[in-house]
C-alpha positions in Angstrom: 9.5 8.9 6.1 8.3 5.7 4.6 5.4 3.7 6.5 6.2 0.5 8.9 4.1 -2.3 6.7 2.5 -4.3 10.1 3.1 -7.4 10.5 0.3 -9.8 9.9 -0.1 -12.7 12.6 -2.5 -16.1 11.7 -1.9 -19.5 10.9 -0.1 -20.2 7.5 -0.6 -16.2 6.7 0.9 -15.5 3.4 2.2 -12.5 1.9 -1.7 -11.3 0.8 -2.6 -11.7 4.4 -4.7 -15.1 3.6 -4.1 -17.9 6.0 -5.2 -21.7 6.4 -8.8 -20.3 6.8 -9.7 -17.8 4.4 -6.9 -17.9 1.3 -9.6 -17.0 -2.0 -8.2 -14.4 -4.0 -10.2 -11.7 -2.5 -8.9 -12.6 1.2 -6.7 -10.1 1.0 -7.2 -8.1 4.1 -5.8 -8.3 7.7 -7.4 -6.9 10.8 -6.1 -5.0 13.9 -7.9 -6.5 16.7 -9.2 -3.6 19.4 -8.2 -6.2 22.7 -4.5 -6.7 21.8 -3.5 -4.1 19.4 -2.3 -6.7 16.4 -3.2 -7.4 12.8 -4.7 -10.8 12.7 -5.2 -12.6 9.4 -8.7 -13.6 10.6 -10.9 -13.9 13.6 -10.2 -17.9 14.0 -6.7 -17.0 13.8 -6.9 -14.8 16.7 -8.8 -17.0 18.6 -5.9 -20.0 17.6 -3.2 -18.2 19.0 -4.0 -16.1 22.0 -5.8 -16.5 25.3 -7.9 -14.1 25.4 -11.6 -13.1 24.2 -11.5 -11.0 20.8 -12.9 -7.5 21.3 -14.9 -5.4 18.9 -14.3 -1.5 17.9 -16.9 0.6 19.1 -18.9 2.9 16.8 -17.1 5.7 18.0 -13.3 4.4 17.1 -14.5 4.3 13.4 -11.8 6.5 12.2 -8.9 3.9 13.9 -6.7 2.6 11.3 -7.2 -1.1 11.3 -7.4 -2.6 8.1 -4.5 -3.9 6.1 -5.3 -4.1 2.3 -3.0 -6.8 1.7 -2.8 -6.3 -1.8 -0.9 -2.8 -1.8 -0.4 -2.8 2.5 -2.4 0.5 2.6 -3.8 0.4 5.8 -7.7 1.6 5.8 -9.5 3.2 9.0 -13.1 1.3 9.6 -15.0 3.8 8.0 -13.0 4.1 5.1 -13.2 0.4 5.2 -16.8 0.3 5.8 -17.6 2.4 2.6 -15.0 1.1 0.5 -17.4 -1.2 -1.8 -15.4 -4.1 -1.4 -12.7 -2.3 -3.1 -9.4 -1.2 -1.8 -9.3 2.9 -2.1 -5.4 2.7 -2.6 -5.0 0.2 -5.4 -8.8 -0.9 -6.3 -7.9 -4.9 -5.1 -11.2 -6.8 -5.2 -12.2 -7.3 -1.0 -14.3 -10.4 -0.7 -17.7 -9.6 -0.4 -18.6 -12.3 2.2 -16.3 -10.4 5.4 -19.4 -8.7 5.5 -21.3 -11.0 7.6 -18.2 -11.1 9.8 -18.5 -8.0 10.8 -20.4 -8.3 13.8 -17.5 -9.8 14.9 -14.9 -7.2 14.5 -17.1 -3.9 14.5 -19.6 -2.5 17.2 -22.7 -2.4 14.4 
């Protein structure tokens, strides 16, 4: 049985899961935000369209599957993601580097 691609939510989100606020060819990833159970293009974009307070993964959820390559829509657990290089494992798209200094904001460091 084939997997459900998930659906991406953000403001102007294109089929790379870029939006209005990160769209560089390596914005090419989507994350499942913890409090609401949803991919969200980016953080801002989360904070743009719901009500509530984002909430981070603990260390100890590091094998959820929350990370949408949207390159190939292989979807990455954090520790996969976290050791990926900046690569995607499944079709070797190019992340961008910088979503590391985000990651405070998604992931319990």
């Amino acid at each position: 049985m084939a997997e459900t691609i998930p659906s991406v939510h953000g403001v102007g989100v294109n089929t790379l899961t870029q939006c209005s606020h990160y769209h560089s060819e390596r914005d090419i990833i989507a994350i499942k935000h913890k409090c609401c159970d949803t991919f969200y293009a980016c953080i801002q974009c989360h904070n743009e369209l719901v009500s509530h307070a984002p909430v981070v993964w603990p260390k100890t959820e590091r094998e959820a599957k929350a990370i949408l390559c949207g390159n190939c829509q292989h979807v990455l657990s954090i520790h996969e993601y976290l050791a990926c290089g900046n690569t995607c494992p499944a079709c070797q798209a190019a992340f961008n580097p910088g979503c590391a200094n985000h990651y405070p904001l998604y992931f319990e460091m």
